[in-house]
C-alpha positions in Angstrom: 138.2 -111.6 -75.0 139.3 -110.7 -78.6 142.2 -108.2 -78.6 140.7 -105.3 -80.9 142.7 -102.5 -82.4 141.1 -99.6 -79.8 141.8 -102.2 -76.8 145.6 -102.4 -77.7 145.8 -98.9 -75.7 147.6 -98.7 -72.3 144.6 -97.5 -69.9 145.7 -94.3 -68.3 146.2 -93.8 -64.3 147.3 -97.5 -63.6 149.2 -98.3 -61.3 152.0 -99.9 -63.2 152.2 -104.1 -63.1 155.1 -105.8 -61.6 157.2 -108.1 -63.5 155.0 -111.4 -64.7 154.7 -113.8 -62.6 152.4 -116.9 -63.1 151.2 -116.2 -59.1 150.3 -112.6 -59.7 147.9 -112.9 -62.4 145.0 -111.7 -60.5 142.6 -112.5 -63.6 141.1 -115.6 -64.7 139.3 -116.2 -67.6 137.3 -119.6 -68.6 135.9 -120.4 -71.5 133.4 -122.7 -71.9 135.4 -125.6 -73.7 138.2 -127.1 -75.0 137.3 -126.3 -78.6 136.8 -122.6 -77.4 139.7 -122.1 -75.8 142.1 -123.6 -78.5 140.5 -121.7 -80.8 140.9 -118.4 -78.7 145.0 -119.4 -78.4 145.6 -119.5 -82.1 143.7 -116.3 -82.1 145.6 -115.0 -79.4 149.2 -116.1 -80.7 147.8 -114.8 -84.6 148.0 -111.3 -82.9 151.4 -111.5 -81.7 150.2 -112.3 -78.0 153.4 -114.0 -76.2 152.2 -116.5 -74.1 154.6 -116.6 -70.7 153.5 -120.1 -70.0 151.3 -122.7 -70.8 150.3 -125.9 -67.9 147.9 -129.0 -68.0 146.6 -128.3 -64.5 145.0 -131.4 -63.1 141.8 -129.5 -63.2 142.5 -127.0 -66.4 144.5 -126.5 -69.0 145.7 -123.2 -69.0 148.2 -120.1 -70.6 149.2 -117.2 -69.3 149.5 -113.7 -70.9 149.6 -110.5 -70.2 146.5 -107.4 -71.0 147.9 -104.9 -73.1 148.8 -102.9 -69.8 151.3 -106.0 -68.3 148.7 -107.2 -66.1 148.4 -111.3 -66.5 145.4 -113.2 -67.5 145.1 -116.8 -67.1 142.7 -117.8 -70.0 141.9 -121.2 -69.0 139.1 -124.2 -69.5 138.5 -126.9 -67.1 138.4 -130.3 -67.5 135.8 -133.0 -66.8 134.8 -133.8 -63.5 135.4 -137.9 -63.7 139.1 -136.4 -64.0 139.9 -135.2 -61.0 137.2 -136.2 -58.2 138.8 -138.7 -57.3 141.7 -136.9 -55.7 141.4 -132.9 -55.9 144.9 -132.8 -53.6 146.8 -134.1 -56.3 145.3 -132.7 -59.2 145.6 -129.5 -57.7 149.2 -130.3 -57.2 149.8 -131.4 -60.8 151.5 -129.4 -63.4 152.8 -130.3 -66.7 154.5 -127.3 -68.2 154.5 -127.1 -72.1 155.5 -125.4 -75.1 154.8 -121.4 -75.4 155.8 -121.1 -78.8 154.4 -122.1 -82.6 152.6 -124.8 -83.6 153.2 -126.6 -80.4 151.7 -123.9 -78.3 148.5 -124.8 -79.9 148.4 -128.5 -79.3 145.9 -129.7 -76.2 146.2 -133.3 -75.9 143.0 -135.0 -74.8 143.4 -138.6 -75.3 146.2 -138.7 -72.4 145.3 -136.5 -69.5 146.2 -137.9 -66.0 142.7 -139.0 -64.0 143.1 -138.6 -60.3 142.2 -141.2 -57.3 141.6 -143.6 -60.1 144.2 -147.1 -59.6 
């Protein structure tokens, strides 16, 4: 999902993209873990990529961005199971916005993440 030099070109005979909005990003992208995705958002911020939003989901973390044509991408990784089994409702209902912006943009806390159906 790198960002080369020759991909940084607007495809020709798009249709053009609407204005971003988290609900139209038609295009998900999970990688495989935590440590994977991090490391694929201070790759993606190192290349100037603005990141519209970022969310702990109660299933995934995610961020939003847009391809080099405006269309969004939601590059995302899903959390453990034991998290949210207990009550996929809510944690499909959760959302804790955060920081799109320097250093904080690249901070995933693990060690409190909310665990769903669990007293």
């Amino acid at each position: 999902m790198h960002f080369c030099a020759p991909y940084r070109k607007q495809m020709p005979n798009l249709p053009p993209p609407s204005a971003w909005s988290m609900s139209d990003s038609t295009v998900a992208i999970m990688l495989p873990s935590r440590e994977a995705w991090l490391k694929q958002l201070a790759f993606l911020q190192s290349k100037g990529v603005t990141f519209h939003r970022r969310i702990n989901h109660g299933m995934t973390h995610s961020v939003y961005i847009s391809d080099p044509n405006g269309y969004g991408i939601e590059v995302l990784y899903e959390l453990p199971r034991e998290v949210w089994e207990g009550d996929i409702d809510a944690a499909l209902n959760y959302a804790e916005p955060l920081p799109t912006e320097g250093d904080e943009a690249l901070v995933d806390a693990s060690d409190n993440v909310p665990v769903f159906g669990k007293a």
